[in-house]
N, C-alpha and C positions, 0 to 999 in steps of 0.2 A: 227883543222881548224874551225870547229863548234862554240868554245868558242873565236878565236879570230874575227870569223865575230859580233857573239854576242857583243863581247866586243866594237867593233868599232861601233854597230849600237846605242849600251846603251849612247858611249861616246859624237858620235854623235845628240843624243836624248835632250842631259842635255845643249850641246853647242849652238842648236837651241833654246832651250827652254829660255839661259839666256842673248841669243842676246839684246840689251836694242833699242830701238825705236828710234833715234837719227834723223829723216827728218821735214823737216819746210814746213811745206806748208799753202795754204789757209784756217784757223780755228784751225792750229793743229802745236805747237811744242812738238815732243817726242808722248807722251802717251799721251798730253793735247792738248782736243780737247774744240769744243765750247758748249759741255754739259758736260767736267768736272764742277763739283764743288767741293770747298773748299775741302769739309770732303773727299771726293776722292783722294788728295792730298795723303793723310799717306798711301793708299796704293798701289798707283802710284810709289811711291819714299819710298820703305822699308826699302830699302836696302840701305838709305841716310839718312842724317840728314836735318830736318826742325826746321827753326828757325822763327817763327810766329811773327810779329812786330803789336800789334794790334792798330787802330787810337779812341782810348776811351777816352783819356786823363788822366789827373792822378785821376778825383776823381769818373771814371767811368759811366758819364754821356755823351751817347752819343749825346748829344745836346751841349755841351761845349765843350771846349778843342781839340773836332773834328778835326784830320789831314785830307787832302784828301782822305787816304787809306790805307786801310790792304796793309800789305806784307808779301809775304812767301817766304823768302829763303830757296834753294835746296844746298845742299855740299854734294858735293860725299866724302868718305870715303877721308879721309887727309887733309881733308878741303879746298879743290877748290869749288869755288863759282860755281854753274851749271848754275839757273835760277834763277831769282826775278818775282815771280807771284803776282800779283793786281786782287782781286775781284771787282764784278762789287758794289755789297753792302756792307759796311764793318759791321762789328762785325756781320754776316750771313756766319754758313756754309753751308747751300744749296745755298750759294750764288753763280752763273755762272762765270767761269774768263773773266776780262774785257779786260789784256794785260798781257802775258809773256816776258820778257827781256830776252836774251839771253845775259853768261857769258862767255861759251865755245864753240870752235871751233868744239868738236864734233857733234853739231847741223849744221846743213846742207839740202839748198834744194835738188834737186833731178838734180839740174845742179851743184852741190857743192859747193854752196854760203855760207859763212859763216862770221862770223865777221873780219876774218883775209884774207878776201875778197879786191880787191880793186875798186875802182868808175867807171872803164873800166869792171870788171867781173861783174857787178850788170848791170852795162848798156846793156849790149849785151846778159845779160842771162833774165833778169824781165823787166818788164815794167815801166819804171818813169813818176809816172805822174805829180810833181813837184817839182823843188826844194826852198827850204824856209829857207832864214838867217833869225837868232835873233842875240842877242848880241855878242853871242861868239860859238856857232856852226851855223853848216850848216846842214838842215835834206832833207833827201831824201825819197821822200813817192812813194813806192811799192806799185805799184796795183795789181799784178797780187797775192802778197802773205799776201798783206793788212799789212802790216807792216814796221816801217820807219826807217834808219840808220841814226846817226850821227857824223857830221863831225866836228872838230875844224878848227875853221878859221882862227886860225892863221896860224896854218899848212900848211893851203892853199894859205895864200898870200894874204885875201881878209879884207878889212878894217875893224875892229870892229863897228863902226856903219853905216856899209852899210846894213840896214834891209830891208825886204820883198824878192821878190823871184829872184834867182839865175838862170841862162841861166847856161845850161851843159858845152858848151865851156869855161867855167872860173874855171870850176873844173879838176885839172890833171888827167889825166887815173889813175895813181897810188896811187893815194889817198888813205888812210886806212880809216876806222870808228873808235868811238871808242863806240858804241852800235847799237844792234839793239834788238828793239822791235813788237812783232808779237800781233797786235790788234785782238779782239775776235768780230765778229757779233753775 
């Protein structure tokens, strides 16, 4: 009897320990929070693959060629997209992260919002504090978790150059996103 409480305490031991971090909140998707940096990455996500996209240009001058930003893609084993992390300064790894995208559904706030979410369950669980057409989506900016979803608008019904901001009643309850992004202060 001994060895089988043992056994269930050890088994239990390993299952807690390899739980993975998966809640979205204010500063924090998963393990990444607002004083992750870069070089934290690798052991954040060890047990994943990172594919680092650096914005140097081709002949390595960061004054030239400069894209907007680093990116660090996260794929979990089989290669599902997880995260798309952006630092706040590129070619710095003590550089602070500036915005995480979320890929997968297993991220989720703590009312179980997630990208496969719709424009009724973000309404009634986070706070909107406005919505903003451009050419061909619709974003919806999160305040309470500082992070913004985006919507296609054509999906939605609403005319390609109908720009600036969106009243909620012209968006269906049902609505899907097709990202959302979690801003760093």
């Amino acid at each position: 009897m001994k060895k089988i409480i043992a056994f269930v305490v050890v088994l239990t031991t390993i299952f807690a320990c390899t739980k993975t971090d998966h809640e979205i909140a204010l500063n924090k998707v998963g393990s990444i929070t607002n004083t992750t940096t870069v070089q934290d990455l690798k052991q954040l996500f060890k047990n994943d693959s990172i594919v680092s996209r650096y914005s140097e240009g081709d002949f390595g001058n960061k004054n030239a060629y400069i894209l907007e930003n680093d990116t660090h893609l996260i794929y979990k084993k089989g290669g599902t997209l997880l995260l798309s992390i952006s630092p706040v300064n590129p070619l710095d790894s003590v550089s602070k992260i500036k915005s995480v995208t979320v890929f997968s559904n297993d991220y989720k706030t703590a009312t179980e919002t997630n990208l496969s979410s719709t424009f009724n369950d973000v309404n009634i669980h986070h706070t909107i504090e406005r919505l903003e057409a451009s050419f061909h989506l619709v974003t919806v900016f999160v305040k309470d978790i500082n992070a913004t979803l985006t919507m296609d608008k054509k999906a939605l019904g609403i005319k390609a150059f109908k720009l600036g901001e969106i009243d909620k009643a012209q968006i269906p309850n049902d609505a899907k996103f097709t990202s959302l992004t979690v801003w760093f202060e």
